[in-house]
ZAMI-521302 format. One record per residue (C-alpha): residue number from 1; residue in three letters; y, z, x. Coordinates in steps of 0.1 Angstrom, whole numbers, always signed. Layout:
N
+-----+------+-------+-------+-------+
| seq | type |    c2 |    c3 |    c1 |
+-----+------+-------+-------+-------+
| NUM |  ALA |     Y |     Z |     X |
...
+-----+------+-------+-------+-------+
END
This chain:
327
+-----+------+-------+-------+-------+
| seq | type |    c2 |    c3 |    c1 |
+-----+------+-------+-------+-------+
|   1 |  UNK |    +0 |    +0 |    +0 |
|   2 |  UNK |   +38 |    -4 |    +7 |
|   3 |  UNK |   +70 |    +8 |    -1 |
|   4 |  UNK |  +101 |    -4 |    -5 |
|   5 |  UNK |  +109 |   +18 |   +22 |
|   6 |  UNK |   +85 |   +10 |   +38 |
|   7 |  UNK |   +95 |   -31 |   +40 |
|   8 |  UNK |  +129 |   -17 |   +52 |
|   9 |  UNK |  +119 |    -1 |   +80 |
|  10 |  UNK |   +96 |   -27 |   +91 |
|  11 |  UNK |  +129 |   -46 |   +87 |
|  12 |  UNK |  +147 |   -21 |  +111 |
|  13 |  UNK |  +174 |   -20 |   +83 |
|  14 |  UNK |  +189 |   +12 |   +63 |
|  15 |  UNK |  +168 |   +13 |   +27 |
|  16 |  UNK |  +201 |    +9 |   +10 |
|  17 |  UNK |  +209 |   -22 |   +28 |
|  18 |  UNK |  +179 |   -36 |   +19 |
|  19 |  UNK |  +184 |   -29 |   -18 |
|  20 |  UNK |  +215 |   -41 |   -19 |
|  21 |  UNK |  +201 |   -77 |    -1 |
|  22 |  UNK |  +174 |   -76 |   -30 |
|  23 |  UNK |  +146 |   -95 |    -6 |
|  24 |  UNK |  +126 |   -80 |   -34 |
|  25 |  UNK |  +137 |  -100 |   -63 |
|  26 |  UNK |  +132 |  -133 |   -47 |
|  27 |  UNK |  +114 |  -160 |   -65 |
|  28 |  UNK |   +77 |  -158 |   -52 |
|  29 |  UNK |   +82 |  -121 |   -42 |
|  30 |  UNK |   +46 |  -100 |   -45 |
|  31 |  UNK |   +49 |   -79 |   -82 |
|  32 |  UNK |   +43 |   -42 |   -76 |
|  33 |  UNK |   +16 |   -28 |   -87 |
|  34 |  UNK |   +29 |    +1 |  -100 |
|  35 |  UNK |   +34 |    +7 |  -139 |
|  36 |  UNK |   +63 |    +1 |  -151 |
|  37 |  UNK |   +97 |   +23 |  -142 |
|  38 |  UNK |   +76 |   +40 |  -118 |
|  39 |  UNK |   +99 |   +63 |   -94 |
|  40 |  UNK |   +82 |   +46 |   -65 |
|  41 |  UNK |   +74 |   +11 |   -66 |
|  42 |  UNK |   +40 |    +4 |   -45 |
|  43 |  UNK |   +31 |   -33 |   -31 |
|  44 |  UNK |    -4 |   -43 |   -23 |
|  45 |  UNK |    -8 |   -46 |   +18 |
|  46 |  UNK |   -23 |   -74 |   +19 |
|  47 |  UNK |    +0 |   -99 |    -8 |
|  48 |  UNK |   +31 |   -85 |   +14 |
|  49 |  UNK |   +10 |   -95 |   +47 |
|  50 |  UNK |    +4 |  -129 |   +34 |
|  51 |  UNK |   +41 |  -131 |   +20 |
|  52 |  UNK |   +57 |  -123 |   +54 |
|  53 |  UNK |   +35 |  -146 |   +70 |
|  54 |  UNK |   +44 |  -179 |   +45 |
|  55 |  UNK |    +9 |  -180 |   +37 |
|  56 |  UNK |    -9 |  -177 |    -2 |
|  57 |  UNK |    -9 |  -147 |   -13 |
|  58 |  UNK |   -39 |  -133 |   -30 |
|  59 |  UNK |   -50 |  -123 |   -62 |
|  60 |  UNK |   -55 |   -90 |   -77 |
|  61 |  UNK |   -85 |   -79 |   -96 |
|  62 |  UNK |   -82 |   -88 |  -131 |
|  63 |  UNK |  -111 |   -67 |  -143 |
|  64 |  UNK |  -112 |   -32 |  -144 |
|  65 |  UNK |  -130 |    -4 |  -126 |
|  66 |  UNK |  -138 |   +32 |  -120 |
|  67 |  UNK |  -125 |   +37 |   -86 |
|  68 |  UNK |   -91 |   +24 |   -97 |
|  69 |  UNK |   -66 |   +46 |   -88 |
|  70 |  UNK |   -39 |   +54 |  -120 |
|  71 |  UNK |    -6 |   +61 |  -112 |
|  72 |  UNK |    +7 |   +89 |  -143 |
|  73 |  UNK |   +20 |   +66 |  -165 |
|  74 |  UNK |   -11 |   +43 |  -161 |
|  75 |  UNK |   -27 |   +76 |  -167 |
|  76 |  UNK |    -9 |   +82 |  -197 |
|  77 |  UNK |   -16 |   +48 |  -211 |
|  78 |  UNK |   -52 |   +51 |  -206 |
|  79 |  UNK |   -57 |   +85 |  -227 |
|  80 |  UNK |   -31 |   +77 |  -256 |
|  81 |  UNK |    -8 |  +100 |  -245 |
|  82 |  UNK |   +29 |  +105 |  -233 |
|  83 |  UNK |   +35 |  +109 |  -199 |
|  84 |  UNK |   +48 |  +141 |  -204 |
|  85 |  UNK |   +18 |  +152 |  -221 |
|  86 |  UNK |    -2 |  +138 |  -189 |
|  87 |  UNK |   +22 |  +160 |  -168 |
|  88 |  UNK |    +6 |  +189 |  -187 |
|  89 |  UNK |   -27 |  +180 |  -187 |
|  90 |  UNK |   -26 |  +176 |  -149 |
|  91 |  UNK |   -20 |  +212 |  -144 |
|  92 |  UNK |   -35 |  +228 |  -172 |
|  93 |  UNK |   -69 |  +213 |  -165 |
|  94 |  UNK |   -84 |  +226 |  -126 |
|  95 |  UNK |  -108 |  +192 |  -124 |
|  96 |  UNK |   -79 |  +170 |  -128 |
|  97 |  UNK |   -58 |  +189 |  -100 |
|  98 |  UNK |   -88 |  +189 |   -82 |
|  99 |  UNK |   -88 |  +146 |   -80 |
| 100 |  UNK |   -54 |  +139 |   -74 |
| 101 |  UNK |   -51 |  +116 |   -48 |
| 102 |  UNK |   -12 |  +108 |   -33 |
| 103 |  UNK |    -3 |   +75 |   -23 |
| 104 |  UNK |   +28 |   +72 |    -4 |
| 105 |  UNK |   +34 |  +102 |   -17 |
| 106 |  UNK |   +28 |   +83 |   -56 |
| 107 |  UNK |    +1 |  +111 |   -73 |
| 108 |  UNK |   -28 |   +93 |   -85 |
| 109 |  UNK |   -62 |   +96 |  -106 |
| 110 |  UNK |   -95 |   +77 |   -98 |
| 111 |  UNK |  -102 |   +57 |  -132 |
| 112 |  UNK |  -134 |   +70 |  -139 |
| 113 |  UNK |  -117 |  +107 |  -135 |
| 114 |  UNK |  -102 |  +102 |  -165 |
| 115 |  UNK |  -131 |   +93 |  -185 |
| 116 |  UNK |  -144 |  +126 |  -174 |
| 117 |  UNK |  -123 |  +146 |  -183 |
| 118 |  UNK |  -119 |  +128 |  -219 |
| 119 |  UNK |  -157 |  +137 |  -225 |
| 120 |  UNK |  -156 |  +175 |  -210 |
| 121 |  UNK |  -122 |  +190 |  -218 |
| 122 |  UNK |  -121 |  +217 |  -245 |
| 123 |  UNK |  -104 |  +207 |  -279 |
| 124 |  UNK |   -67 |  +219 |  -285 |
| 125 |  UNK |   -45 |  +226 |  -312 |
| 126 |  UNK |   -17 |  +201 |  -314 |
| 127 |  UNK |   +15 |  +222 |  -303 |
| 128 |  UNK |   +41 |  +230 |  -332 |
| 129 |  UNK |   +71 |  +220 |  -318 |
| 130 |  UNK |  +105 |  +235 |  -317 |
| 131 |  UNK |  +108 |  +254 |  -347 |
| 132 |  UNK |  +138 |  +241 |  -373 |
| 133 |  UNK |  +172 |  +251 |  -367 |
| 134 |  UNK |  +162 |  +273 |  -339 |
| 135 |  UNK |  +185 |  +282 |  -309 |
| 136 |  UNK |  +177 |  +270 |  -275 |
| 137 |  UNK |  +145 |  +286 |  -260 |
| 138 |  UNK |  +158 |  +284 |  -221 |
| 139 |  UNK |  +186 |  +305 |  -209 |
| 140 |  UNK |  +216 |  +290 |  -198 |
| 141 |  UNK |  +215 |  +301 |  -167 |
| 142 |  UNK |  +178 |  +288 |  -162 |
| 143 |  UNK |  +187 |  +255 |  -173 |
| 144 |  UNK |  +193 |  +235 |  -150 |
| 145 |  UNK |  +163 |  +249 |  -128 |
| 146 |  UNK |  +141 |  +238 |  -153 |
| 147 |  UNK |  +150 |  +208 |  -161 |
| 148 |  UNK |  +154 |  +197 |  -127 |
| 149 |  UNK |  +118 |  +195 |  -121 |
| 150 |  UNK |  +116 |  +171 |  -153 |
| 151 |  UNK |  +138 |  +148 |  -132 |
| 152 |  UNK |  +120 |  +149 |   -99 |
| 153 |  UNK |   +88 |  +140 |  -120 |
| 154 |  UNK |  +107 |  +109 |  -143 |
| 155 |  UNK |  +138 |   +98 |  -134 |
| 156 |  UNK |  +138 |   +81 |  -164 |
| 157 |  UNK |  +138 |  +112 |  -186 |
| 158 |  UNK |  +157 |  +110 |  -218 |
| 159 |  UNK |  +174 |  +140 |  -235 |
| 160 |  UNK |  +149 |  +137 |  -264 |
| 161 |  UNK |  +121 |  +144 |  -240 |
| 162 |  UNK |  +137 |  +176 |  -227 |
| 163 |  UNK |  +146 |  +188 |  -260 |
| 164 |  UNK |  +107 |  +185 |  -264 |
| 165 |  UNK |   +93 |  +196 |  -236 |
| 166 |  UNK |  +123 |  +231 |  -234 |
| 167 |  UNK |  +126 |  +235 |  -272 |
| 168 |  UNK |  +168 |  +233 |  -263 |
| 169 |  UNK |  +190 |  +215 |  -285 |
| 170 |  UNK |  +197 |  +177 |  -275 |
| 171 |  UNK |  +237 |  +184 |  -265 |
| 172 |  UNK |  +224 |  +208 |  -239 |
| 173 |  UNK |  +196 |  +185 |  -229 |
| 174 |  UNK |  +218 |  +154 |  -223 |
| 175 |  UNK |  +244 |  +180 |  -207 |
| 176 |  UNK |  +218 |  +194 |  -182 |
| 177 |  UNK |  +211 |  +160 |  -172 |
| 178 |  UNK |  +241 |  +143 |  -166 |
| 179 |  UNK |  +253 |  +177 |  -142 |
| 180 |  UNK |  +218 |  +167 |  -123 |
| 181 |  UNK |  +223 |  +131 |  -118 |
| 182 |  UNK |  +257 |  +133 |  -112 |
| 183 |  UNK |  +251 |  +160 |   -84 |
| 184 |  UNK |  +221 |  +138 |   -74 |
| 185 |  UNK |  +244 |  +112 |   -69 |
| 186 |  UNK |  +274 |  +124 |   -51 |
| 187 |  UNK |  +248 |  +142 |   -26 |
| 188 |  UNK |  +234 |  +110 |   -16 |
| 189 |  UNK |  +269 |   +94 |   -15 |
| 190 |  UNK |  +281 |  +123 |    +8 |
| 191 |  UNK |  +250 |  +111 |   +28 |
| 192 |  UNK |  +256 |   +70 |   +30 |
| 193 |  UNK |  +295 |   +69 |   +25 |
| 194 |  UNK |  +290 |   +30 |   +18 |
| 195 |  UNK |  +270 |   +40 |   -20 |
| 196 |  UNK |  +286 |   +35 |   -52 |
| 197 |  UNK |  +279 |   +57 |   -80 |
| 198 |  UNK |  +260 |   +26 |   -96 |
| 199 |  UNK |  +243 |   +20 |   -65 |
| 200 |  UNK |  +231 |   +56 |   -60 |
| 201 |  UNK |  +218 |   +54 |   -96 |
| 202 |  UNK |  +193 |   +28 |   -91 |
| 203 |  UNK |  +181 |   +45 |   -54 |
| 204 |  UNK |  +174 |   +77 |   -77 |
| 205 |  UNK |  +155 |   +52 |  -101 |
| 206 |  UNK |  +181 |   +63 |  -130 |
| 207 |  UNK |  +187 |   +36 |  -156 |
| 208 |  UNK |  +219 |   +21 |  -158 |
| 209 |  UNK |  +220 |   +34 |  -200 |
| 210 |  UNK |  +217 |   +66 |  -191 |
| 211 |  UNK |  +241 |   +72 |  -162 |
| 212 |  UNK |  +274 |   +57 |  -175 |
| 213 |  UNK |  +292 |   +99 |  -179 |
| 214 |  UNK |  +273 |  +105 |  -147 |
| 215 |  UNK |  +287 |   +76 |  -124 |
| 216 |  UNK |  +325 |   +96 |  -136 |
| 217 |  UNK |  +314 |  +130 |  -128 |
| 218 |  UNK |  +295 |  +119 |   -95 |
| 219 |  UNK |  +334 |  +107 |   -83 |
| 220 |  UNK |  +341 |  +141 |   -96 |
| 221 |  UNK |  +319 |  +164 |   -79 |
| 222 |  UNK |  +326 |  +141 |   -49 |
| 223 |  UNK |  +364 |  +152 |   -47 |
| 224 |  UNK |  +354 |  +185 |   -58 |
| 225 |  UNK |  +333 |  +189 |   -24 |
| 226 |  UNK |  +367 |  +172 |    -4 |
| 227 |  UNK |  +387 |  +198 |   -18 |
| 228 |  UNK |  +364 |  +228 |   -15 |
| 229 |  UNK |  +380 |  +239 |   +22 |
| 230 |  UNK |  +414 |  +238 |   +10 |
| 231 |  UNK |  +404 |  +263 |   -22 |
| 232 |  UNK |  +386 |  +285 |    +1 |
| 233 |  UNK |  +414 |  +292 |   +23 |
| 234 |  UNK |  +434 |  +300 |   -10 |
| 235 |  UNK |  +407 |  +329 |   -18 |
| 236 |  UNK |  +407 |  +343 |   +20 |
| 237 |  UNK |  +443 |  +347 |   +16 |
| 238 |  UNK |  +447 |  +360 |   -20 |
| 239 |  UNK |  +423 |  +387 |    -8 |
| 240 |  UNK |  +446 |  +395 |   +20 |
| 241 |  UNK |  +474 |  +398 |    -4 |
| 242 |  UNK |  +447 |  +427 |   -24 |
| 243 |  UNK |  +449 |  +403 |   -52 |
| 244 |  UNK |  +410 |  +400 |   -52 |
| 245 |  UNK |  +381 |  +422 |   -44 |
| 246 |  UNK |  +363 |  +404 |   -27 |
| 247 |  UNK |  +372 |  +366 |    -7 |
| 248 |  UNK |  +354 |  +340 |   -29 |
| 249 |  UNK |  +363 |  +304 |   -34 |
| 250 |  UNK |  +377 |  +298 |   -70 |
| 251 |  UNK |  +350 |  +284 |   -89 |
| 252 |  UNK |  +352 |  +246 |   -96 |
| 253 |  UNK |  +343 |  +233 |  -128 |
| 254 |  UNK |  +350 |  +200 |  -148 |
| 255 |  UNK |  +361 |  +202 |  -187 |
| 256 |  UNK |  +359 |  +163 |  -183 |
| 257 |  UNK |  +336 |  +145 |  -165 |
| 258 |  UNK |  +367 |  +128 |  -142 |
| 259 |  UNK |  +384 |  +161 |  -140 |
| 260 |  UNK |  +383 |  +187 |  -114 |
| 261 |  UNK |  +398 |  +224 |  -118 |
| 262 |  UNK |  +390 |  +254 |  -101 |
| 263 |  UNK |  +397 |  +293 |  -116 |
| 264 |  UNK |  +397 |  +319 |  -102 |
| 265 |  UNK |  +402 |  +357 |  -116 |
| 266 |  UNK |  +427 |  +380 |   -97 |
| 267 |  UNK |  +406 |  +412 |  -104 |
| 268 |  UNK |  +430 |  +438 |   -78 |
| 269 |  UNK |  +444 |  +466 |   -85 |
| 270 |  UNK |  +483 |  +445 |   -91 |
| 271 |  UNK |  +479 |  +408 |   -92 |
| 272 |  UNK |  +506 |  +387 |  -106 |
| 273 |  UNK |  +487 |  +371 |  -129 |
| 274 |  UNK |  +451 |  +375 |  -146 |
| 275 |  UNK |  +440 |  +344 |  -134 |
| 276 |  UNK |  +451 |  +312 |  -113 |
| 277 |  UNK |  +435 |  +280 |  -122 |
| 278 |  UNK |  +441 |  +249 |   -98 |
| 279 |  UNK |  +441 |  +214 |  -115 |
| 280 |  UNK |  +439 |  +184 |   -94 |
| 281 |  UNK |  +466 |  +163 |  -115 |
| 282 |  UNK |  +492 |  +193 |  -113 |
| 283 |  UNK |  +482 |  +218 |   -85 |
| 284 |  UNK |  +484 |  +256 |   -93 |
| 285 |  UNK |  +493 |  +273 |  -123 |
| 286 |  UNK |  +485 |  +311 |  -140 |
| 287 |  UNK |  +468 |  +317 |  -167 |
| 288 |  UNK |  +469 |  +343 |  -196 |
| 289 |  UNK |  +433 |  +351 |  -196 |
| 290 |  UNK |  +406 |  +366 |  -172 |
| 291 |  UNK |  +381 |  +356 |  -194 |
| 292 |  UNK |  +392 |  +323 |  -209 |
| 293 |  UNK |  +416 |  +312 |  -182 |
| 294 |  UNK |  +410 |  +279 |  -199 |
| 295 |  UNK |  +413 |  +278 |  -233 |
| 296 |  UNK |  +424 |  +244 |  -238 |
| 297 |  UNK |  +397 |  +225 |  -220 |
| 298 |  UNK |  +410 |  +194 |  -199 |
| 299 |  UNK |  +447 |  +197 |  -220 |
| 300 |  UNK |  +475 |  +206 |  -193 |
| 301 |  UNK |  +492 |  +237 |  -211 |
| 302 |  UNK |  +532 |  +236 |  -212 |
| 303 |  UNK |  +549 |  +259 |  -192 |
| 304 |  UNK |  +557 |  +294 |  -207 |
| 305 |  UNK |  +543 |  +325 |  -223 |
| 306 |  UNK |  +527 |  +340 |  -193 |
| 307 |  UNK |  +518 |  +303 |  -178 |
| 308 |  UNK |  +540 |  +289 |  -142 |
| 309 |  UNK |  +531 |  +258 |  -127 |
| 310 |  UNK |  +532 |  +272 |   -89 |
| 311 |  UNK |  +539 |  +253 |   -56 |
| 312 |  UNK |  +551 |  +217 |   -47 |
| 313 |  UNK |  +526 |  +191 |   -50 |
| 314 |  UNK |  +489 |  +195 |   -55 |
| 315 |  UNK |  +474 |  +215 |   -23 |
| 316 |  UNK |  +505 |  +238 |   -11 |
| 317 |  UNK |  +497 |  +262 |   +16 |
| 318 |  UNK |  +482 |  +296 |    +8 |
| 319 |  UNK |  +516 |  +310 |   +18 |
| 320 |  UNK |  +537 |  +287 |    -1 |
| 321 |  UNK |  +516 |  +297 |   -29 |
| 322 |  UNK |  +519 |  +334 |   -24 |
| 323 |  UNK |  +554 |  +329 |   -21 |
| 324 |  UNK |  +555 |  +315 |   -58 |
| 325 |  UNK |  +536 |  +340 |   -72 |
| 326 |  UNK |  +558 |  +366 |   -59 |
| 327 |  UNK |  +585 |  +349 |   -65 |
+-----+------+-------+-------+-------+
END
């Protein structure tokens, strides 16, 4: 078997570069043998060989046979089944864990495995569901953590298919993933500065339907991480000033997917405000509220009633800030 990868470093070229060239999608080009939207798309060695070389290129066995090896969807496909449900079965049932066999990394099942474990495997109760008008069943704070694991295993996973598999509402299940394939994204355009956001969608195998909010935020979290130094010297030197407990960096959030703010709650004994919050279209301003230091979302409040736009321009200097607050 090959990868893509694979072909690129045979090509001594970046995997990227080679995507983007798209040597792949030439007329005459091996199919891979992988199912369909599989994460990893695998090449029979021998059609490459014969490719590269300008020569015929074999045929693959049309027939079926046990020692096929079945990627999960193939898996899937072959039992009736979702490939969620196959993700299940592969670790609820020992003798399936027990034949997995990785190619390239790509887990797969010897055919005749499967017919195994369809004449052996104990019957089950078809699983009820989420129950109607329940709330969601994963904390907050465990969201992302568990649905990140849904992604690693289909990068192709719609909201629909969370909402099945963590009994959470849709909203929160299309909201969980766009924050991981937008992170996703922006990490591996912090790696290869040369990536768009749409080109760092396909190398993560996401779908171009499901990414359009995530290609925004990934510019997002992008400027985020540029301006993360500048917001942690702000929190070293409000803590010198006693205006915080302890020196952390205001925490960055985005109440639009192309916005970036950052708050941060001045919990001393005498600040001069309950809260700062720094917005990347107007720089630094206070806010009313420790606890809902944005109130209005992504709206830019008007000056007054407790609220100062502090500071020239959009990154003063810690003192220049300090300066304004005492001001």
């Amino acid at each position: 078997m090959r990868t893509l990868a694979d072909l690129a470093a045979q090509q001594g070229v970046r995997l990227q570069s080679y995507l983007n060239a798209k040597p792949h999608q030439r007329e005459g080009f091996p199919a891979p043998i992988s199912s369909a939207g599989a994460r990893t798309r695998l090449y029979d060695d021998e059609q490459i060989a014969a490719y590269l070389a300008g020569e015929p290129i074999p045929s693959l066995p049309t027939e079926d046979d046990d020692q096929d090896l079945l990627d999960r969807r193939e898996c899937a496909a072959a039992l009736g089944i979702s490939p969620r449900t196959w993700d299940k079965y592969k670790t609820t049932y020992p003798f399936l864990a027990e034949h997995l066999v990785k190619v390239d990394g790509v887990e797969h099942w010897p055919r005749h495995i499967l017919h195994q474990h369809q004449e052996n495997r104990p019957a089950t109760t078809a699983s009820p569901g989420r129950p109607t008008r329940s709330g969601d069943q994963v904390p907050r704070d465990q969201l992302l953590a568990r649905t990140a694991p849904l992604l690693d295993a289909d990068p192709t996973i719609s909201a629909a298919t969370v909402t099945e598999e963590l009994g959470v509402h849709r909203n929160t299940a299309q909201e969980a993933l766009l924050r991981l394939r937008a992170d996703r994204m922006a990490d591996l355009m912090r790696t290869d500065a040369s990536l768009t956001p749409d080109q760092a969608a396909v190398a993560l195998g996401y779908p171009a339907g499901q990414v359009r909010r995530a290609t925004v935020r990934a510019r997002a979290v992008l400027r985020a991480h540029r301006i993360a130094p500048y917001l942690a010297d702000v929190g070293q030197a409000l803590h010198r000033e006693g205006w915080i407990t302890t020196a952390v960096t205001p925490d960055v959030q985005h109440p639009a997917d192309d916005l970036v703010v950052a708050v941060l709650a001045l919990d001393g004994p005498h600040p001069p405000a309950p809260a700062l919050v720094w917005d990347e279209r107007r720089g630094w301003r206070t806010a009313t509220s420790r606890r809902h230091p944005l109130a209005r979302g992504a709206v830019l409040p008007p000056p007054g009633d407790g609220i100062r736009y502090l500071g020239a321009g959009t990154t003063p200097l810690p003192e220049a800030l300090i300066a304004a607050l005492t001001a």
